[in-house]
C-alpha positions in Angstrom: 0.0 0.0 0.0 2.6 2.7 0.8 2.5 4.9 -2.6 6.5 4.7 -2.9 9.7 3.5 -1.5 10.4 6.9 0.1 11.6 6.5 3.7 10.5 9.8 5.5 13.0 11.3 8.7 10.6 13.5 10.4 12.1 16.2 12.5 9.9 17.3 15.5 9.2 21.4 15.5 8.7 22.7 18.8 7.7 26.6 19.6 11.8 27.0 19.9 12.6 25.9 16.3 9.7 27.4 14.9 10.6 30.6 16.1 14.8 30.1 15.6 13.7 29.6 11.9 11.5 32.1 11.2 13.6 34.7 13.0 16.5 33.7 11.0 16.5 32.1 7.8 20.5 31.2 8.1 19.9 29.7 12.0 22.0 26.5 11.7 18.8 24.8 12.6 17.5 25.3 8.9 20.0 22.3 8.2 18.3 20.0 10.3 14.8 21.1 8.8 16.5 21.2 5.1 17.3 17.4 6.1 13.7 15.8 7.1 11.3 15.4 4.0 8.8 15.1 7.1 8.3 17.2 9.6 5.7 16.5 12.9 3.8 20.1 14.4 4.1 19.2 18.0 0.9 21.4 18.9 0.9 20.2 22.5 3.7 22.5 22.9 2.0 25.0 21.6 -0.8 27.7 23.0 -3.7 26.2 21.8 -4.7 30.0 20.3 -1.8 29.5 17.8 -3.0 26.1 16.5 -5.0 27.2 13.4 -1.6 28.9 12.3 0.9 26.4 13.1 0.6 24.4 9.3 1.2 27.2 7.3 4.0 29.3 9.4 5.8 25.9 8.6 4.6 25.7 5.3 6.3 28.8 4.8 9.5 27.9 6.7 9.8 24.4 4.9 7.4 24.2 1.6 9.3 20.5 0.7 8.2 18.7 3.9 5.0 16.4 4.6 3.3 17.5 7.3 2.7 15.0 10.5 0.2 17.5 13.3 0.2 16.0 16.7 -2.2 16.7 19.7 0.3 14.3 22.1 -1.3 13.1 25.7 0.7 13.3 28.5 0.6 9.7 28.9 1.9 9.5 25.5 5.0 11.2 26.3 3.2 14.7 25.4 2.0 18.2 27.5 -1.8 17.8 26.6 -4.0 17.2 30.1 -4.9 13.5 29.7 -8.5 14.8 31.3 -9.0 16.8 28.0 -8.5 14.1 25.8 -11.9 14.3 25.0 -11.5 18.1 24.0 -9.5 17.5 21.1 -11.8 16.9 18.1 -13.1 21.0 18.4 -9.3 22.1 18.2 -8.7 19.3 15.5 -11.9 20.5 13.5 -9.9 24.6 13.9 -6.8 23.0 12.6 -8.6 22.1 9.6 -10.6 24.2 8.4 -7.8 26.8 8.4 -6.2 27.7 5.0 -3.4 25.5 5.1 -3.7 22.2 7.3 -1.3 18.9 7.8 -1.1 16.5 5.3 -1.4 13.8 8.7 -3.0 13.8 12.0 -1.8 11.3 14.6 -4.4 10.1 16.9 -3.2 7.6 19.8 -4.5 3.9 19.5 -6.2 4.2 23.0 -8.2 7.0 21.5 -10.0 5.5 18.9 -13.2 6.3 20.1 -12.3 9.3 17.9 -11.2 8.0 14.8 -14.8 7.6 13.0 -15.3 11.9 14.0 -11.6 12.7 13.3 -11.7 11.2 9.8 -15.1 12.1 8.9 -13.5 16.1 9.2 -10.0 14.9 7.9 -11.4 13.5 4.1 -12.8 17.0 3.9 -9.2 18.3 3.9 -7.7 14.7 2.3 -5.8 14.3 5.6 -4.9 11.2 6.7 -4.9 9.5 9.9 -1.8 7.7 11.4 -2.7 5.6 14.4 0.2 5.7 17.2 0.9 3.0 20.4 3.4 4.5 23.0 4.5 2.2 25.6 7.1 3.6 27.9 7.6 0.2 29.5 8.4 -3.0 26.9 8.0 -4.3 23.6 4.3 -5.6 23.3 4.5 -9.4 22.6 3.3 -10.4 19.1 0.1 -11.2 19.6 -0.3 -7.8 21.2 1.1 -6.2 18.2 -0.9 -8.2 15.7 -3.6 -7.0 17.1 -2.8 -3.5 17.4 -2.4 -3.8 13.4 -6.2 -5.7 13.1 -7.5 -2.5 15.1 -5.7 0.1 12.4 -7.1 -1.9 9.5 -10.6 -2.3 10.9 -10.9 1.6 11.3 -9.4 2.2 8.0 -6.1 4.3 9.4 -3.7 4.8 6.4 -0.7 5.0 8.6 0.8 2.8 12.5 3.4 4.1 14.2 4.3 2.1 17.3 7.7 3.2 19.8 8.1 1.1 22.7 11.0 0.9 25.4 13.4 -1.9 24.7 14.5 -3.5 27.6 17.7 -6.1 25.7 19.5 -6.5 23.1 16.6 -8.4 21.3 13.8 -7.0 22.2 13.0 -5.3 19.0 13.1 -8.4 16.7 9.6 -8.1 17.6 9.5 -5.2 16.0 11.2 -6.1 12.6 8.8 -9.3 12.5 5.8 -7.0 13.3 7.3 -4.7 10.2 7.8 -7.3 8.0 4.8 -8.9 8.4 2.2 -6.0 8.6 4.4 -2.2 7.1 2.6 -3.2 3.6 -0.5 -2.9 4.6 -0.4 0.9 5.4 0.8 3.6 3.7 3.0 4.9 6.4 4.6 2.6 9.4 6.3 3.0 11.7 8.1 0.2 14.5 11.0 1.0 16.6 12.1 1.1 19.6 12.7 3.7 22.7 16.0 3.5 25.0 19.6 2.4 24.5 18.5 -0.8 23.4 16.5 0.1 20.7 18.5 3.2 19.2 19.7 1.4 16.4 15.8 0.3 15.2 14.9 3.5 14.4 17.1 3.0 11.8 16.9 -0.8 11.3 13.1 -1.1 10.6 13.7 0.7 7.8 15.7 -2.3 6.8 12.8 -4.1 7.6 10.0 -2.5 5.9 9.2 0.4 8.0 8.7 3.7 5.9 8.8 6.3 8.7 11.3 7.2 11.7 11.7 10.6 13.5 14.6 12.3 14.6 15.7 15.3 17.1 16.3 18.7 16.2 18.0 20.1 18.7 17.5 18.1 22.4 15.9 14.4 21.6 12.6 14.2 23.0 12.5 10.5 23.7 14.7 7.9 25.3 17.1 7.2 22.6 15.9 9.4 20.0 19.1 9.9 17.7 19.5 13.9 15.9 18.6 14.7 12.6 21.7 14.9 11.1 23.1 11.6 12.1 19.8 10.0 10.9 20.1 11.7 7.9 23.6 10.5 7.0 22.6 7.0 8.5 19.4 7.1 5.9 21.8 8.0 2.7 24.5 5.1 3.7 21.7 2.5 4.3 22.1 -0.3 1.6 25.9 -0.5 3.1 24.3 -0.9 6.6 24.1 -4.8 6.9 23.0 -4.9 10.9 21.7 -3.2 14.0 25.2 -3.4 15.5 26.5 -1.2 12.1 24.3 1.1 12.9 24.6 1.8 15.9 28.6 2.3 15.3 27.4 4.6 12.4 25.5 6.8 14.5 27.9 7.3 17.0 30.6 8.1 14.9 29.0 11.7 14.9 
């Protein structure tokens, strides 16, 4: 299903970034934008009166990159109140109807109560939803992550992105398997792993099938998150990556 082989390296843009760049068009941060074809509008770390604005202030800054808008939970690793979870599909519906809107929303599997509302405003714009898992604890076990796919498909999300802490130096073969057997079946998808452990995935399900990996700009905003421009060279030297271990060596090399 994914429309090419493009693998896309989104770059997270917080209020810092956003503002660095738009105050200063030669602000070494531009490389790190120049460098993701994807970027994701963090608008929990945003004031929710700049939301409707967010798309196309980036549109402006970075014209080439897909769009990824995120509303992330606190339990998700995010700033949003967890007790307002139910308060997003009004600032969602804002986002969209404003002139310029992301080309994806991400809505958190445990949410999918409002996937059927969320999408039913999205196709207006053509945005696509990408269904996310966050577990800050292990590696879901593969029935656990099979299932996780049947959900996605049954509500019709184009896109799965799953992070979870690894825990050993194995742990994310559940991941690859998981990518192999299900990153066809969605247009995005993403599988890696969080922590020390499972640095190295983000660039290894790649490898394996996944399409979609973020990067830091600036200070990594999740256990083992690797920075944009080490991604970035790791992405362009990937067919003469031949393991997990390689890349990990790779990475650290800058």
């Amino acid at each position: 299903m994914p429309a090419s082989n493009e693998k896309f390296l989104v770059g997270l843009l917080d209020p810092e970034v956003l503002s660095a760049i738009e105050a200063d068009g030669m602000h070494p941060v531009f490389l790190d934008i120049e460098a993701c074809n994807a970027l994701e509008i963090r608008y929990d770390f945003f004031d929710p009166a700049e939301w409707p604005k967010l798309s196309a202030r980036v549109r402006k800054v970075a014209p080439h990159a897909m769009q990824i808008g995120t509303v992330r939970l606190v339990r998700d690793g995010g700033e949003y109140p967890d007790r307002l979870a139910y308060s997003r599909l009004p600032r969602w519906s804002e986002i969209l109807k404003a002139p310029e809107a992301p080309d994806w929303l991400d809505l958190e599997h445990d949410c999918l109560y409002d996937f059927k509302n969320l999408k039913s405003i999205a196709d207006l714009r053509k945005t696509r939803i990408l269904v996310s898992q966050h577990n800050f604890l292990r590696i879901p076990n593969q029935q656990e992550l099979d299932d996780f796919a049947r959900d996605c498909l049954r509500v019709k999300a184009d896109g799965l992105k799953i992070a979870a802490m690894s825990n050993s130096d194995t742990d994310c073969e559940r991941l690859y398997k998981f990518a192999r057997i299900h990153a066809h079946e969605f247009e995005l998808f993403a599988a890696f792993g969080m922590g020390e452990t499972g640095k190295a995935s983000r660039i290894w399900s790649l490898k394996e099938g996944a399409n979609l990996t973020y990067a830091s700009i600036g200070q990594a905003q999740a256990p083992g998150q690797i920075d944009v421009a080490s991604s970035e060279k790791a992405l362009r030297n990937l067919d003469s990556l031949n393991s997990p271990l390689e890349i990990l060596g790779f990475v650290q090399k800058f």
